[in-house]
N, C-alpha and C positions, 0 to 999 in steps of 0.2 A: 232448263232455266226458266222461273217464272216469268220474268222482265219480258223476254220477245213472246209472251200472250197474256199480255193484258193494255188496255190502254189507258189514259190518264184522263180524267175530270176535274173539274172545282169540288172541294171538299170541304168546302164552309163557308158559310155566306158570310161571315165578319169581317172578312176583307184579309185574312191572313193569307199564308201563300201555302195552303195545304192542299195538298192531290189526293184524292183516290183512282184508287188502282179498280181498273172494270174486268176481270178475267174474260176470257172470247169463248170458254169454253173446250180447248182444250186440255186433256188429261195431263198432269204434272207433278213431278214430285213433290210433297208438300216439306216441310224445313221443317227442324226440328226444333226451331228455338221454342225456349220452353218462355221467356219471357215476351209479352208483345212487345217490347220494344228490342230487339237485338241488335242495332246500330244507330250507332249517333258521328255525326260529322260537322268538324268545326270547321268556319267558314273565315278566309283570311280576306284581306282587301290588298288592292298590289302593292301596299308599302308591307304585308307580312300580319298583320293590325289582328284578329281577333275581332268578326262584325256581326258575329251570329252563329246560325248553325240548322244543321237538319237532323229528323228524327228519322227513322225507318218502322211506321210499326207491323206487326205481322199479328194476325187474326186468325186459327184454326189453322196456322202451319203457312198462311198464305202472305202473301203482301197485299195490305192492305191501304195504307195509306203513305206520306209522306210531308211531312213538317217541313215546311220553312218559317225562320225566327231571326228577328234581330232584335240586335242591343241599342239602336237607335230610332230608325225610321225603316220602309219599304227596301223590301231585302230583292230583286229579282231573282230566278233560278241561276246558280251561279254554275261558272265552269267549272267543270272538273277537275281541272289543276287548284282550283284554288277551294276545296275540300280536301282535309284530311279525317280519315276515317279510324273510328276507334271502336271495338267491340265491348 
């Protein structure tokens, strides 16, 4: 699994809430999605609401980055429970 070797950065200096992914250099399968972006996850707020969303995008098989966006203001990394994921 790529997730447990790599670590996370700032990924844009415009103030978005975007990660890149820093690989450690161990050897891993690479993914086959053919498209960079192969997942996208919508972000609720505790009333259920629709406040945003995250992107996954992937670079030569790898993880590369990862989007945070919102539909209003400043989105923090949100919990897990409150993503749902769509391929």
């Amino acid at each position: 699994m790529q997730a447990k070797h790599v670590t996370a950065q700032r990924g844009c200096d415009c103030g978005c809430g975007t990660i890149e992914f820093v690989p450690d250099g161990t050897r891993v399968a690479r993914s086959e999605a053919a498209d960079p972006i192969p997942v996208v996850g919508i972000v609720r707020d505790p009333n259920g609401d629709e406040v945003g969303g995250l992107i996954l995008f992937v670079r030569d098989g790898r993880m590369h980055s990862l989007e945070i966006y919102s539909h209003t203001g400043p989105l923090p990394l949100p919990l897990a429970e409150q993503v749902t994921w769509r391929a």
